[in-house]
Kinemage of the C-alpha trace (Angstrom):
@kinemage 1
@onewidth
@group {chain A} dominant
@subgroup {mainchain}
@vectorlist {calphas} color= white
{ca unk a 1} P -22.447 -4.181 -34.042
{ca unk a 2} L -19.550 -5.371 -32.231
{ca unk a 3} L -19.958 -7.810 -29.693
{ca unk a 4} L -18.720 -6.506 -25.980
{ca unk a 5} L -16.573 -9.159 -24.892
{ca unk a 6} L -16.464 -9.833 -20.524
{ca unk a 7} L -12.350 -9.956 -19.503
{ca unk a 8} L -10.945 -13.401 -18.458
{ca unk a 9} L -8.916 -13.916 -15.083
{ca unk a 10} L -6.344 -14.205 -17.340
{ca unk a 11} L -6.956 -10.846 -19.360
{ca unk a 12} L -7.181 -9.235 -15.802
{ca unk a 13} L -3.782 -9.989 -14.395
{ca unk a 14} L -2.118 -9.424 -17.504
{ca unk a 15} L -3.314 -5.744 -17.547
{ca unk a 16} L -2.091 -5.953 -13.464
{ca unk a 17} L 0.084 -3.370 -12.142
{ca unk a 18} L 2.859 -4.374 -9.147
{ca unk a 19} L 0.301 -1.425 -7.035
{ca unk a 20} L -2.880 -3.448 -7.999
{ca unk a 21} L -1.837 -6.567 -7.022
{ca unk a 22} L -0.964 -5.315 -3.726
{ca unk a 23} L -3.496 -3.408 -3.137
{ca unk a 24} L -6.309 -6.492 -4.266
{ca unk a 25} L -4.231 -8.516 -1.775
{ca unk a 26} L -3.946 -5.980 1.333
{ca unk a 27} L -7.549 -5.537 0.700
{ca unk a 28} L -8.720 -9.308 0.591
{ca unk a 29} L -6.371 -10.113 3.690
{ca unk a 30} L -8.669 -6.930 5.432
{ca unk a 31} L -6.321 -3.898 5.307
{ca unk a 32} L -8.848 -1.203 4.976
{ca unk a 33} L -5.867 2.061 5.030
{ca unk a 34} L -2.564 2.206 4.364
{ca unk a 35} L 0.168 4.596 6.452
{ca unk a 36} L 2.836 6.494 4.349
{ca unk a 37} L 3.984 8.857 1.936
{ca unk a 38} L 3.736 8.874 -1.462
{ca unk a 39} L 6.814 8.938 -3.695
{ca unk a 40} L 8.526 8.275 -7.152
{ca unk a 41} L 9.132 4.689 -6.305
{ca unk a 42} L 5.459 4.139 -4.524
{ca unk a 43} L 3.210 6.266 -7.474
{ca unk a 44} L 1.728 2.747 -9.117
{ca unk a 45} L 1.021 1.458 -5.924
{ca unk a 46} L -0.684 5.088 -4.231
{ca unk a 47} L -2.819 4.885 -7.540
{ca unk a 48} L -4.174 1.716 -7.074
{ca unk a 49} L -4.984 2.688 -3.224
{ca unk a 50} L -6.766 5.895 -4.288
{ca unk a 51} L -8.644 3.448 -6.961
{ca unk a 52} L -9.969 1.072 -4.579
{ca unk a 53} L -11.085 3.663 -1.968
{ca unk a 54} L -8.225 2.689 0.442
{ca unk a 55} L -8.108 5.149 3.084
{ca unk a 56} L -4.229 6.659 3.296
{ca unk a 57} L -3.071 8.744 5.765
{ca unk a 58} L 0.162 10.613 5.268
{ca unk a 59} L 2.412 11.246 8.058
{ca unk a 60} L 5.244 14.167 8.634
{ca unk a 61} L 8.102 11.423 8.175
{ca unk a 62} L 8.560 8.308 7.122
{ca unk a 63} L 9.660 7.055 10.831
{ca unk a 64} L 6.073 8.262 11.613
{ca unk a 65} L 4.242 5.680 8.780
{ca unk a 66} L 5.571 2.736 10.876
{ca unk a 67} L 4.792 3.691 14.449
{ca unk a 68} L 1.300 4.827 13.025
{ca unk a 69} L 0.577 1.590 11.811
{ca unk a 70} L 2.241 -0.325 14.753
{ca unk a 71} L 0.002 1.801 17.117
{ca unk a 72} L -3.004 0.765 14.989
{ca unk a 73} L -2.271 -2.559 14.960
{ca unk a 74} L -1.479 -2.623 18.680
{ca unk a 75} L -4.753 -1.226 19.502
{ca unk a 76} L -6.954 -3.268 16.990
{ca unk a 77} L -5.538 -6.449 16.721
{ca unk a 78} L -5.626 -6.359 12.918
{ca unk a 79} L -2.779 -6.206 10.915
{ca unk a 80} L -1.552 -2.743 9.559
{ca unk a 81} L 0.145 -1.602 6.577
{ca unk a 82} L 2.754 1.302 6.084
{ca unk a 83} L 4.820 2.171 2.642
{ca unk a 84} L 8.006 4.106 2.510
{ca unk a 85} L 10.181 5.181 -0.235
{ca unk a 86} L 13.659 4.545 -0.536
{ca unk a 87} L 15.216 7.460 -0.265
{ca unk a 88} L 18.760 8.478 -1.032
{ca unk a 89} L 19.956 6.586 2.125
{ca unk a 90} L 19.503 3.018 1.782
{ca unk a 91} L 18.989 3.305 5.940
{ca unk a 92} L 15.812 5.039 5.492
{ca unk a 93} L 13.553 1.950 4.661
{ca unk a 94} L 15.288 -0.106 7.504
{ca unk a 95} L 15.122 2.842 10.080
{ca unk a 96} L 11.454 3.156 9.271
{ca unk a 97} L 10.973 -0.540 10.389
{ca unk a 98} L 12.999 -0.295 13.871
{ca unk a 99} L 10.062 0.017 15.565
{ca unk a 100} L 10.397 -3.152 17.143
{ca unk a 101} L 6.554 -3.752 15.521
């Protein structure tokens, strides 16, 4: 009978994705949803968010992600989270954050 062996810290982050880690860390700092759209760029990370029951709510245009989650964390007082892709414009990421959050 083989023995079942219980995985070290060390055995856990090694087998880590980039989305994983981000998504542990939103979670322990209290982000319970995450604003955005899913693409090529963001897959590993909307994984690990559908994974750990993270609430994600998808709006019309990326523009839309940020001023969701400013509005949210205007009217909470918690901090908010929104992912983008890059696009083909290298503007679209920094557009998306003009929202003077």
């Amino acid at each position: 009978m083989a023995r079942e062996q219980k995985a070290s810290g060390s055995d856990l982050v090694a087998n880590m994705t980039g989305g994983e880690a981000m998504v542990l860390t939103a979670k322990a700092n209290g982000i319970q949803r995450v604003f955005g759209i899913p693409g090529v760029q963001t897959y590993p990370l909307f994984d690990a968010l559908h994974r750990h029951s993270v609430e994600v709510l998808v709006p019309p245009h990326e523009q839309g992600a940020a001023y969701m989650a400013m509005g949210a964390a205007k009217s909470t007082g918690k901090p908010e989270v929104f992912s983008v892709v890059p696009g083909v414009n290298p503007p679209a990421p920094t557009h998306s954050c003009r929202t003077k959050c």
